[in-house]
PAMARTOR-297743 format. One line per field, with one value per residue (C-alpha): residue number from 0; x, y, z. Coordinates in nm, 4 decimals, decimal comma. Example, Ala and Ser with C-alpha at 12.3 -4.5 7.8 and 13.67 -1.06 7.14 Angstrom:
BEGIN
num = 0_1
c1 = 1,2300_1,3670
c2 = -0,4500_-0,1060
c3 = 0,7800_0,7140
END
This chain:
BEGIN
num = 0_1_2_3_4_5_6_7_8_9_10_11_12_13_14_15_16_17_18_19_20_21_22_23_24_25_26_27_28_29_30_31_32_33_34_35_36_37_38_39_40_41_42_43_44_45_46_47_48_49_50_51_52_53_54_55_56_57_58_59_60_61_62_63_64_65_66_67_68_69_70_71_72_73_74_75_76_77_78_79
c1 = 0,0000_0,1215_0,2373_-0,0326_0,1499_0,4974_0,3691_0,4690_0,1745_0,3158_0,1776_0,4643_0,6809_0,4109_0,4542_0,8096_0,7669_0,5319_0,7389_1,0143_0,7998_0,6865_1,0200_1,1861_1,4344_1,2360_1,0692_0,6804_0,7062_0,3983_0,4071_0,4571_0,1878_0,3169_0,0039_-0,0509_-0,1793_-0,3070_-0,4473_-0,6084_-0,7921_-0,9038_-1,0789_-1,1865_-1,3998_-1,5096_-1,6245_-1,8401_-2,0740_-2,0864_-2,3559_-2,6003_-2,4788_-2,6050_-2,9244_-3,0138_-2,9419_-3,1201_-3,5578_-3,7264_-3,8171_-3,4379_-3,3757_-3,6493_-3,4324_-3,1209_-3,2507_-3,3782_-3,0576_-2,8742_-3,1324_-3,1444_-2,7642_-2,7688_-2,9813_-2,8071_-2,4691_-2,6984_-2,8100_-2,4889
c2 = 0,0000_0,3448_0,5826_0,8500_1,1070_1,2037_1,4282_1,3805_1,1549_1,3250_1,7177_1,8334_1,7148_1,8541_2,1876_2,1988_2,0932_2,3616_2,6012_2,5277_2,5291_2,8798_2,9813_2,8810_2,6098_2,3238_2,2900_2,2159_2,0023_1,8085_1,4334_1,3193_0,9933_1,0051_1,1687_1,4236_1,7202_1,7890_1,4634_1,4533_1,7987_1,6860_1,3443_1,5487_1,8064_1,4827_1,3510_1,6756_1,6657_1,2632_1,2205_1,4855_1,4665_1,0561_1,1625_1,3902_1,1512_0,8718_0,8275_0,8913_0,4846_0,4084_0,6595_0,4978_0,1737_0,2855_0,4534_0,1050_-0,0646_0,1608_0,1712_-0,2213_-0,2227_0,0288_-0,1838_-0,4851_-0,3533_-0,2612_-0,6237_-0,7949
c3 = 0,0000_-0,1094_0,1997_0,1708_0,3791_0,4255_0,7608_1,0769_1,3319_1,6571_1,7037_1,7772_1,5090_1,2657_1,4097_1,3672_1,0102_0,9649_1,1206_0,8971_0,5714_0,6994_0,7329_0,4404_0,5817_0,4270_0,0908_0,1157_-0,2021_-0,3126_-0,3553_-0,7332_-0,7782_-1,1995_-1,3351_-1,6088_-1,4384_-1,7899_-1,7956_-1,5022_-1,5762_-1,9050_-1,7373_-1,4615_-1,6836_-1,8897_-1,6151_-1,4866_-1,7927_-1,8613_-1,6903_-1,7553_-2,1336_-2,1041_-1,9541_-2,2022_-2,4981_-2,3093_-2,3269_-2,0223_-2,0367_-2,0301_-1,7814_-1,5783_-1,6595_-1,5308_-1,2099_-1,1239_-1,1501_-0,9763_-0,6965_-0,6651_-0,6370_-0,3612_-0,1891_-0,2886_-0,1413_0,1858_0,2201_0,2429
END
């Protein structure tokens, strides 16, 4: 499993470190996980209108359809 955070657990060490980011002795620099930034902002905005733009295209029987499946698998994940 990846390490999520390179902070310090213990309070007190993650003052000091924020101390020193504050005042310039240590570099706040983000963690690199190896993905586009330009990538991920172009699947991000894809992702904003995919849905509504598949609702619009779909009938209002399908629509019906899919809001069925979706609820029996909510309440399928509930149930076990």
């Amino acid at each position: 499993m990846p390490d999520r955070s390179r902070r310090p657990r213990d309070s007190n060490q993650l003052a000091k470190l924020i101390v020193d980011i504050a005042t310039g002795e240590v570099e706040d620099t983000p963690a690199n996980d190896g993905k586009n930034p330009a990538a991920v902002a172009l699947g991000r905005k894809g992702g904003l209108k995919g849905g509504k733009a598949r609702a619009e295209s779909m009938t209002p029987e399908q629509r019906s359809e899919a809001a069925k499946r979706a609820a029996q698998a909510r309440w399928q994940k509930r149930n076990t």
